[in-house]
N, C-alpha and C positions, 0 to 999 in steps of 0.2 A: 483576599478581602481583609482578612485581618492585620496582614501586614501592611494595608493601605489604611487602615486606623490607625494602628503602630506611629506611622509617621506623620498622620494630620496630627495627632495629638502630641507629638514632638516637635511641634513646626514647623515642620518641613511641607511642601509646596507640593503637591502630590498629581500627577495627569492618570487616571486609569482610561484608557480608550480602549471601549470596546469592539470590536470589525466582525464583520460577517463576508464570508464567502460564497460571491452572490453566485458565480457563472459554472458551470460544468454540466455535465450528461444527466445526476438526477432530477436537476430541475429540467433538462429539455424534455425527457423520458415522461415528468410528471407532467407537464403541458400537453404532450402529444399523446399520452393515454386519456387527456382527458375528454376528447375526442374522437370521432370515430374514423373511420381508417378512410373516407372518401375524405373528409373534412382535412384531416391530418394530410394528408399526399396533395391536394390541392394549397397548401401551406405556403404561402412563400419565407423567406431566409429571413428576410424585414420584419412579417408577420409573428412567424414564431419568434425572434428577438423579443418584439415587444409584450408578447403576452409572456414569456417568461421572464422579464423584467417585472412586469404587472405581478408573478407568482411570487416572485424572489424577494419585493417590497412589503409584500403584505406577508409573508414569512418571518421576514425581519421585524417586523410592526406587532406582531404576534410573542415573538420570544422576548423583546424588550419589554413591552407591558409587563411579562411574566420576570421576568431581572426584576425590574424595578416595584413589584410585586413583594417577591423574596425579600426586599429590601437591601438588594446591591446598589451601592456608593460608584456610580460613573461618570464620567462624562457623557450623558446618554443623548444629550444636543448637539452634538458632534459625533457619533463614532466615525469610521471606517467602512466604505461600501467598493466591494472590489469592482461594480457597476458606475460605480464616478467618475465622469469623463477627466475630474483631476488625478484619480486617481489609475485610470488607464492610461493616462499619460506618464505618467511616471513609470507605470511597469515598460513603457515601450521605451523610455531613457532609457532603463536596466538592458534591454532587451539592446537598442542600441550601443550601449558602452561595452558590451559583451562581444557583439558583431565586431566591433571595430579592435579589439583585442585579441579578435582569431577564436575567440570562443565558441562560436556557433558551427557548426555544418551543415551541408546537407548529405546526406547519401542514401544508399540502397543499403541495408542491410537487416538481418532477422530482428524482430522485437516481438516484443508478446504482443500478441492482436485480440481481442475477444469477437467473435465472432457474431455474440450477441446483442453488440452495440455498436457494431463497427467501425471502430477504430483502435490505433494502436493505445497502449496501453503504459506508463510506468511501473518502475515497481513496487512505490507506493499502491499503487491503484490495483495491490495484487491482496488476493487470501489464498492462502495453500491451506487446501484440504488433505490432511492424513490417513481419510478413508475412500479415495478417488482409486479403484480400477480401471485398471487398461486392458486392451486384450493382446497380451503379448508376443510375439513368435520369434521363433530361430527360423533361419532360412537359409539355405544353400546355391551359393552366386556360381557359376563355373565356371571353369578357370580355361583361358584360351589358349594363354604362352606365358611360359614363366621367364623372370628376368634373368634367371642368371642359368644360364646354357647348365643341362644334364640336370639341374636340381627335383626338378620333376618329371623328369622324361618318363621312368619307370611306370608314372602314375595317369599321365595323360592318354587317353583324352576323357578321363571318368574322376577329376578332382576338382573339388570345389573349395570355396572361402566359408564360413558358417559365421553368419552374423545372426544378433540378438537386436530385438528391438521392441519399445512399447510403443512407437509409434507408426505402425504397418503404413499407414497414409502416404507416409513421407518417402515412400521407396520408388515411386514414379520419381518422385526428383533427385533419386542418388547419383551422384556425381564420381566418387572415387569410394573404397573400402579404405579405412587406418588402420595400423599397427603400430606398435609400441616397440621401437626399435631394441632396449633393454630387458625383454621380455624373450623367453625361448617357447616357439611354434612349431607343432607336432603335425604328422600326417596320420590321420587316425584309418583305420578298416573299421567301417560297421558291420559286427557281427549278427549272432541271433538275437533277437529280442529278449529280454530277461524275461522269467518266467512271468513277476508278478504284474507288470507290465500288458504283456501280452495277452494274460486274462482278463485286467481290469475295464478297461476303458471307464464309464463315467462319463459325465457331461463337464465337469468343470477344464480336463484335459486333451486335449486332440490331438494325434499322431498323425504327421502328415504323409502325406504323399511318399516322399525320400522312405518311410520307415516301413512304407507296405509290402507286405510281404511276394508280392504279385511283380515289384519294381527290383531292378539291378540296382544296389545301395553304390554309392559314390565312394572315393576314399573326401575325407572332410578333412580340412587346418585348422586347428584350432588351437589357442596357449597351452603350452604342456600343463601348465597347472590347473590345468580347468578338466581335464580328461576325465579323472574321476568323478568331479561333480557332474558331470556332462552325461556321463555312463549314467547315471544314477536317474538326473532330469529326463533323458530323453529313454531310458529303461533298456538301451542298449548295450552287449559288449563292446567295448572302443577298445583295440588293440594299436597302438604304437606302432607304428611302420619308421616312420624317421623324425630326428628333431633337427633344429637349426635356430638360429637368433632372427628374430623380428626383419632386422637391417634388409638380409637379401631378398625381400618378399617385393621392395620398393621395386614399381615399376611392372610389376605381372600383372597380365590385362586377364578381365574377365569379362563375363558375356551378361550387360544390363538384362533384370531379370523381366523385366516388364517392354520396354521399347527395343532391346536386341541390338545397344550402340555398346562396343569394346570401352571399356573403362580402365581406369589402374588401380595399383594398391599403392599407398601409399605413408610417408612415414606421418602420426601423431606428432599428438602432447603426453606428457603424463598423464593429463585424464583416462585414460586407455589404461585401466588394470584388469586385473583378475579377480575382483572383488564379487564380480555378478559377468553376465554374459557368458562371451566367447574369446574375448582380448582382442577381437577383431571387429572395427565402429563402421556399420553404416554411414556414411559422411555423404547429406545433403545439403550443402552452403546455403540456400536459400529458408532454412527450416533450424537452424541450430547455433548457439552461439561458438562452441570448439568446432565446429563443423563451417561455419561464417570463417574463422581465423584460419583453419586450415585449407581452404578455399584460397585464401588471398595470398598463403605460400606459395601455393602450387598453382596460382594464377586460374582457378577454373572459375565456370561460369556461373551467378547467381539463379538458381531456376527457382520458381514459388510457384506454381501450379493452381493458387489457391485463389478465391476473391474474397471481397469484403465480406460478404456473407457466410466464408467458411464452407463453400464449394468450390468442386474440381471446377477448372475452366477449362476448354476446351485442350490447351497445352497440353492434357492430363490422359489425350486418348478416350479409351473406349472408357474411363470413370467421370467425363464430363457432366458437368450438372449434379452429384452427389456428397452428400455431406461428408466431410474427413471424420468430422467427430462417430460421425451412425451409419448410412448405409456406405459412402466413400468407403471407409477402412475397411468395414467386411470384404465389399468385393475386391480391394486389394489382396487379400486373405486368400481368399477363394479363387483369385487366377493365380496365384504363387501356389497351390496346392494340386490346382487343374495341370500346373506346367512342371511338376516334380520337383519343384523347390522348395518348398514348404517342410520341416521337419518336425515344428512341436509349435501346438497351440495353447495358450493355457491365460488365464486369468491373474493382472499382476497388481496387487494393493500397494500403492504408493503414496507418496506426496507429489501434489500438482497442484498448480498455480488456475486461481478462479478469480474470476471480475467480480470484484467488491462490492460493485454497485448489481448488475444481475443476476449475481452466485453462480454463473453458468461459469463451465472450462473456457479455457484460451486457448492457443495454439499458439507456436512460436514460425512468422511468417515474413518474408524479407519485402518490404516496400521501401519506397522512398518517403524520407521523415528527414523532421530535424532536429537535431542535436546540443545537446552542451557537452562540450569535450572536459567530461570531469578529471581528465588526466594533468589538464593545464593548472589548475591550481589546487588538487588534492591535497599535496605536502604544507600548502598555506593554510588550506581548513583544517588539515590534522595538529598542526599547532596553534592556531587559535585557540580548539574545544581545550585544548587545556590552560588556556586563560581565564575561560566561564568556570562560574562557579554553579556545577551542575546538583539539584536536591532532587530526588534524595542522590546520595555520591554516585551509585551505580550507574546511570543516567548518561554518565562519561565516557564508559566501557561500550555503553549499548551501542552510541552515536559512531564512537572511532570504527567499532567494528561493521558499522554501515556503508559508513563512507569508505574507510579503505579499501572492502572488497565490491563497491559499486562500479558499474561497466559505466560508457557515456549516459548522460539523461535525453532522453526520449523527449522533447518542451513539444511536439505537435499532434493536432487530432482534427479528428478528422468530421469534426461535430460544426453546426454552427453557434450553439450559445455560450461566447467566450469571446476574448480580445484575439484579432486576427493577427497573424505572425505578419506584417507588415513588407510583403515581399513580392513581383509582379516576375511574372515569367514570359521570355519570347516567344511567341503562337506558334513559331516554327519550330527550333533548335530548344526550347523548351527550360534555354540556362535563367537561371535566377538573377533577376536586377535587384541588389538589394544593396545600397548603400548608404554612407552618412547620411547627406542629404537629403536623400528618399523618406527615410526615417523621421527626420529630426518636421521636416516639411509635412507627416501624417501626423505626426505627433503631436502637432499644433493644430492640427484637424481635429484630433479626437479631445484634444483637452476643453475646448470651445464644443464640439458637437455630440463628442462620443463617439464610442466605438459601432453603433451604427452609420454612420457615416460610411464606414467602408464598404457598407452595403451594397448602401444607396446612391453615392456619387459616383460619376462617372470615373472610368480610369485616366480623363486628360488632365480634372483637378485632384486628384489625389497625389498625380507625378506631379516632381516640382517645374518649374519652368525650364529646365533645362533640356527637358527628356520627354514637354507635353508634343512638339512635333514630333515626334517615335509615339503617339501615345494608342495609335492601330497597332502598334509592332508587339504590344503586351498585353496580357490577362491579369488582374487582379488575382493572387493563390484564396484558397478556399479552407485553409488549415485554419482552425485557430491553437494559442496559446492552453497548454497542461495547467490546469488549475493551480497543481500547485506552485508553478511560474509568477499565477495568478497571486495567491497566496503569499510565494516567498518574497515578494515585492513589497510587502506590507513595511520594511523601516523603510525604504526610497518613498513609499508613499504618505508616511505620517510621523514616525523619526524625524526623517531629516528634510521634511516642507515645514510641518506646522510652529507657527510661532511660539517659544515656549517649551518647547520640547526638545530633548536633546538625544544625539548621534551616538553611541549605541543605544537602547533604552535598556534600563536597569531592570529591568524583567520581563521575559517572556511566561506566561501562564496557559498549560493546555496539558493536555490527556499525554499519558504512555505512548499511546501508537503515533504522535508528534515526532517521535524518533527520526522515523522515515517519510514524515510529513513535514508539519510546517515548520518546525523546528533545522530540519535539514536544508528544504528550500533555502530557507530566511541566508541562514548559512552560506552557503555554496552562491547565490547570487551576488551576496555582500562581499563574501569573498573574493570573487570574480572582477569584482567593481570600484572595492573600498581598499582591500586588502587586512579586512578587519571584522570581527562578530558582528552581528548587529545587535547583541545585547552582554550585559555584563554576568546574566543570570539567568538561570532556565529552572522553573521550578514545574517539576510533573505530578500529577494524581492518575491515581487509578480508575476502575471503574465500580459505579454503583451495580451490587448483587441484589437479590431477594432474601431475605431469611434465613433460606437455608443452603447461598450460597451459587443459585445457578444465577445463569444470565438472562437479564428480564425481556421478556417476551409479550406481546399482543396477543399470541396466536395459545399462551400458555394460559394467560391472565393475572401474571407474574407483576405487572408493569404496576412501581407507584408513579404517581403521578405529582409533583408538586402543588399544583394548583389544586388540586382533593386535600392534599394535607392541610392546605392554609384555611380552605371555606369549605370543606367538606364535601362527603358524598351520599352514599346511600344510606336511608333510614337515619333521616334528619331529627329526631327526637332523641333528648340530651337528658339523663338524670337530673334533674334540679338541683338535688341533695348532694351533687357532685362535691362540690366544696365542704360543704358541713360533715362530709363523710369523711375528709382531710383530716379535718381539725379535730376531729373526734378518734384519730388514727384508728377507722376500719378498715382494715384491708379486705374492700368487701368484694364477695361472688358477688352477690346481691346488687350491687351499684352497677361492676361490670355489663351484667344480664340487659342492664334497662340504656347503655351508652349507645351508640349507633356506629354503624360497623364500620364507616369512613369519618369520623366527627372532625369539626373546625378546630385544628390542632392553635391556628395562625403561622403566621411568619417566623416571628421569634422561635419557637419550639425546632423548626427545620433550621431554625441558622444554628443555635444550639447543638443540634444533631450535627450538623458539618465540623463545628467546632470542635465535637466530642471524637471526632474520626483521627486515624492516623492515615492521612489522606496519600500518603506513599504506596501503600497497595490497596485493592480491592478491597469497598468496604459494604457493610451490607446496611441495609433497612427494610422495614416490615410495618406491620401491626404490634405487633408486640415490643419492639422496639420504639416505635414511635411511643407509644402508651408507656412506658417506660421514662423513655427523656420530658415527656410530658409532666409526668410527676416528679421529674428530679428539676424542671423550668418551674416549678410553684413552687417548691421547696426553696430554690436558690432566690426566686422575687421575693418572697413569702419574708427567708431571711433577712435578706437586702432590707425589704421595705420596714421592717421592725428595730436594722440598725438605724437607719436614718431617721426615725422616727423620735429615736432617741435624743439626737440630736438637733431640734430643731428650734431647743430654746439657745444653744449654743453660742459662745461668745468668744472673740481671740483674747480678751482680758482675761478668763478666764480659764487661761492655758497655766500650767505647772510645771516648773524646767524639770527636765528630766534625771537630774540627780537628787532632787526633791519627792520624786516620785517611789511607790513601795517597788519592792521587786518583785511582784508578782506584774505588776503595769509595766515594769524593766523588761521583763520576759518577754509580756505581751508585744511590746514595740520592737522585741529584736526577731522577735519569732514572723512578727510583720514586714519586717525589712527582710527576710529571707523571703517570705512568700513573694515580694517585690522584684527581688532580685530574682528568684525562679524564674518569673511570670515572663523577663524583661530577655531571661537567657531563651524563654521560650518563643518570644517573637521573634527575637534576632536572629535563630536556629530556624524560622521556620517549622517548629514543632507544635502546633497551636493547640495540638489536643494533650501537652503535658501543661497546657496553661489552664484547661479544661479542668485537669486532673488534679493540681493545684487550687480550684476553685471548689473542688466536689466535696465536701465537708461532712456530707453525709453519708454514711454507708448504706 
């Protein structure tokens, strides 16, 4: 905002357009609770469309009043509505000019799914929680024949594989075991139980099956360097029988512990250390990104056992119908402990990925989706971002390190409130018809009618003429577009249409977590399309704290409000005497006592306060703070309005060259022209609160 003064008042020709992001899951989520659950399921796709168009405008209508409240400087009779049939047309251009450059796919493979909302997920649309428990197990696969003649003969028929895992769910659909072919693997004997062990138990740990003392213990494989910790974890003696190198293990079939099908062992990646586990990966391609890629080595089969809802399907046997998250994963637990495979239970605090929008886990689950092949043009966004001029500088670091180590993008879901990925599949053979034409033919549909059109029109006008006799042969798809698809669309849709405005735009404005938001989108599509940023400039702020630093809450009662700041809130009775109290320099209890606990600070006093922040990290506001900048916003008009006061008999004849002038007035004008020059380094830097600081004369 300030720099958008900066340059009206330089003359410069200034566009600020403000956009909202009308379409995604919190608004479908917000409509459909608002509802009751016969209301809601009787719904049609049209229906809820419209009523969450009807939420997402009056939302919009809501938060603009309040900008223009504040007193932000916009174009607020134009912004940006990602619900604008011009403006869904242009993401389906984006969306087209990507198609046709090989950018998009489709396939089958793992992505985060949230179970909670069913559908897949980006990784924007993730929070990892740091205090997320799993309930984790070692488990003992058995070994049927080993690959390389005589290496195990000694040990067979009583040796098994010992895998680690915090996902118990996922072992219905284990496909092969990995090793680390540069890694040395041990045959351990389980001896006695160590003493303290054996006395303890506890609830937080559980010895399974393999460790009771009633069961013939197996001999176990596992990385030589894990032996000790292992001894220690599982509270048994582990005696060394023989080692050998990872390599020869490739190809030993064992005996799946759940369904009873011969599997193999096979070579990893270096993901496979000794850091944690066993150095030996449960690998179920269907459920795992190193496990997806090791999969497609060794040519096996995608299995996901899972549905939408995050229960077993029937694939899954005798755990059909159960959730993986809750009762699922027990009773996987619990027949691996029934069938002496089981060796240690125990409780594992990690980091795991939550749906942002429901705070609930995810699960990482293989369906069929579509893609941006971020591979294709990574090396062109990695040198662009160092074109932009990123504030504050770190901003730079963040992004490269986003993008470099990001997999493909995820652009489909599995929602209706959103632009539909514009694509028709054969009823039979199920292959996707999605081409130029197709495209370019809806996308003149939706710019005239919207993207409910795709709803509601049949599928013979939707296909162009070329393909409406085949137009029995197709299904309209039911995905729509990733919001933030939705989002990063925003310079194809107002950039580079609107009259007056120019291709890249010279600044992007939004929050830190923009990183992996909209700031990346914007990116990665431009790049795809243009071969170029979509802006010259990316300027980030942090987030507003309380007082004392936490993050503001409803449920705390943490939360300021802007609209309280400007007109106030509770306990509307104002000391009178406020101002006389000023002028009188009391710094009174007494005044305090009689103010009201939320008072009509106004507008100015909050823009003041923004002004005063160093808006590169987190900044805080309160009561006391407000009451604070308060006094220091009368102080500074107070000043103002006594210099100008001065001058209002004032006259240019009555100007004094300045070598005529004493040197005390000498001083004064050069001490002014640095304040000047401050002020001017401080706009241009984007430092607005050392312009503040510059201006605060008072102590």
């Amino acid at each position: 905002m300030c720099h958008y003064l900066r340059m009206l008042l330089q003359n410069h020709k200034v566009s600020f357009i403000p956009g909202w992001d009308c379409h995604g899951l919190p608004i479908e989520l917000k409509v459909l609770k608002s509802m009751d659950k016969a209301t809601s399921d009787a719904l049609t796709p049209i229906k809820l469309r419209q009523k969450a168009a009807k939420f997402a405008k009056a939302t919009v209508n809501a938060q603009m009043n309040s900008f223009k409240r504040i007193g932000i400087w916009a174009d607020w009779d134009n912004p940006y509505l990602t619900l604008s049939p011009e403006y869904e047309a242009a993401q389906l251009e984006v969306f087209g000019q990507m198609v046709m450059r090989g950018y998009i796919y489709r396939g089958r493979k793992p992505v985060h799914w949230s179970p909670s909302s069913r559908t897949a997920l980006a990784e924007a649309e993730l929070e990892y929680s740091e205090n997320h428990v799993s309930k984790s197990i070692y488990a003992a696969f058995k070994i049927t024949s080993p690959s390389n003649s005589g290496l195990l003969d000694e040990f067979l028929p009583n040796v098994c594989l010992a895998i680690w895992t915090t996902t118990p769910w996922t072992i219905p659909a284990n496909a092969v075991v990995a090793v680390n072919p540069e890694l040395s693997y041990a045959v351990v004997e389980l001896q006695s139980l160590l003493e303290s062990e054996s006395t303890s138990g506890g609830k937080q740990r559980k010895l399974g099956s393999i460790l009771s003392s009633g069961n013939e213990k197996p001999f176990i494989i596992v990385a030589s360097d894990l032996v000790s910790v292992l001894e220690s974890k599982w509270g048994v003696k582990l005696v060394i029988r023989k080692s050998f190198p990872g390599s020869v293990l490739e190809y030993c079939r064992y005996l799946h512990p759940v369904n009873g099908n011969e599997c193999s062992v096979v070579i990893g990646g270096d993901y496979i250390t000794t850091e944690s586990g066993t150095g030996l990966v449960h690998t179920a391609p269907g459920h795992g990104q190193e496990d997806y890629l090791t999969g497609l080595k060794y040519g096996l089969p995608i299995v996901s056992p899972v549905d939408d809802e995050g229960n077993f399907t029937a694939e899954a046997g005798q755990f059909s119908g159960l959730s993986v998250l809750g009762a699922g994963n027990a009773a996987v637990v619990k027949y691996l402990d029934e069938h002496v495979s089981l060796i240690l239970e125990e409780p594992y605090k990690h980091k795991y990925p939550y749906d942002w929008r429901s705070k609930e886990p995810t699960i990482f689950r293989a369906t069929e989706q579509w893609f941006a092949s971020v591979d294709g043009f990574r090396d062109a966004a990695l040198d662009a971002i160092k074109r932009v001029t990123w504030v504050p500088s770190q901003g730079e670091n963040r992004i490269v390190n986003m993008i470099s180590g990001r997999s493909d993008w995820c652009i489909s879901r599995q929602r209706t409130w959103g632009v539909p990925i514009p694509v028709f599949y054969h009823v039979d053979t199920q292959e996707p018809l999605i081409t130029e034409k197709t495209i370019e033919h809806i996308k003149g549909i939706v710019s005239e009618k919207g993207s409910d059109a795709w709803w509601y029109m049949p599928t013979e006008e939707l296909l162009p003429e070329k393909y409406r006799d085949k137009a029995s042969e197709y299904r309209k798809g039911t995905d729509t577009m990733d919001v933030w698809f939705d989002s990063g669309s925003s310079w194809a849709a107002v950039s580079a249409k609107r009259d007056g405005l120019n291709f890249p735009a010279d600044v992007y404005l939004e929050g830190s977590d923009q990183h992996r938001g909209w700031f990346q989108s914007s990116l990665l599509t431009s790049i795809a399309t243009t071969g170029k940023a979509p802006y010259s400039s990316v300027i980030t702020h942090g987030f507003v704290l309380d007082e004392e630093g936490f993050k503001m809450s409803k449920s705390v009662g943490n939360v300021v409000d802007p609209e309280k700041v400007i007109v106030g809130g509770k306990n509307s009775k104002v000391c009178c005497y406020r101002n006389l109290c000023y002028f009188l320099v009391l710094r009174s209890e007494i005044c305090l006592n009689l103010v009201q606990e939320e008072p009509p600070y106004g507008a100015d006093v909050l823009r003041l306060w923004v002004s005063s922040v160093d808006y590169t990290g987190d900044v805080l506001i309160g009561s006391q703070i407000l009451r604070q900048m308060s006094d220091m916003y009368r102080k500074l008009r107070g000043t103002m309005r006594f210099l100008l006061a001065n001058l209002h008999d004032w006259k240019p004849e009555n100007s004094v060259p300045y070598s005529d002038l004493p040197k005390i007035d000498q001083y004064a004008l050069f001490q002014l022209e640095n304040v000047v020059a401050s002020m001017k380094d401080g706009y241009d830097n984007y430092q607005f609160y050392k312009i503040y600081q510059v201006c605060n004369i008072f102590p």
